[in-house]
C-alpha positions in Angstrom: -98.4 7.8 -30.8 -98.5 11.1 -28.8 -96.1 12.5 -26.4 -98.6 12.2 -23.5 -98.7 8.5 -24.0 -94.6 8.3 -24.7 -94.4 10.8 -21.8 -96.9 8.3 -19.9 -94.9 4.9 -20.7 -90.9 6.6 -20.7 -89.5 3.7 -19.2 -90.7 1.8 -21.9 -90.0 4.0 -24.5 -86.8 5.4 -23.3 -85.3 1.6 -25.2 -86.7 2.7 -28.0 -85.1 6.5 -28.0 -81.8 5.1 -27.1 -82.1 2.7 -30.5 -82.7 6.0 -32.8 -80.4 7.9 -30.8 -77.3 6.0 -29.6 -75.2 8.7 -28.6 -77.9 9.7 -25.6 -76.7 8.1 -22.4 -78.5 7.0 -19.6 -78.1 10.5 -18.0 -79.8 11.8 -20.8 -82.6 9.7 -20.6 -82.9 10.4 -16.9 -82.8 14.2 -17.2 -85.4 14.2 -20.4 -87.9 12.3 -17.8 -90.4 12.3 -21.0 -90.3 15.7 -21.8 -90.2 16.5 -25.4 -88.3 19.8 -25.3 -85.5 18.3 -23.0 -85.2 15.6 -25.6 -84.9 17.7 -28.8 -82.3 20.1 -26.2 -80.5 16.7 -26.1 -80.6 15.4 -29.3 -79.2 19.3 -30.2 -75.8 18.7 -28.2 -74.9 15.2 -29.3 -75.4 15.4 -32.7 -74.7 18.8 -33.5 -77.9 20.0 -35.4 -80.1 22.6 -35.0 -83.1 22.7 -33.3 -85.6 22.5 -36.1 -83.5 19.5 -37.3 -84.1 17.8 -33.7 -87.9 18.5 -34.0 -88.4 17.2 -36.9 -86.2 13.9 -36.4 -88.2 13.6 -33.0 -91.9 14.0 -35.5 -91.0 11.6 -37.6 -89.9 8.7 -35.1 -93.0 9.5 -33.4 -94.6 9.3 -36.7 -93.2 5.5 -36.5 -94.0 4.8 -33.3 
């Protein structure tokens, strides 16, 4: 799947993010508003990794999708 269509269906998705990434709250998900850099800033802060870390985690569960 692509961002456009994750950005497109977000509400739909955002169940989905929330499963891989538990430690996003439901601010987080509301500030992201299907926008891939927000997300990968986001996933940065919770978990404590760097950015290309993020990216890469945020690839391959798109990969999946």
């Amino acid at each position: 799947m692509n961002w456009d269509r994750i950005e497109g269906n977000w509400k739909q998705v955002s169940g989905k993010i929330k499963e891989q990434w538990g430690k996003l709250t439901e601010d987080d998900i509301t500030v992201i508003a299907g926008k891939q850099d927000q997300l990968v800033g986001r996933i940065q802060e919770r978990y404590g990794v760097a950015k290309d870390e993020a990216e890469n985690q945020v690839k391959n569960w798109m990969g999946r999708m």
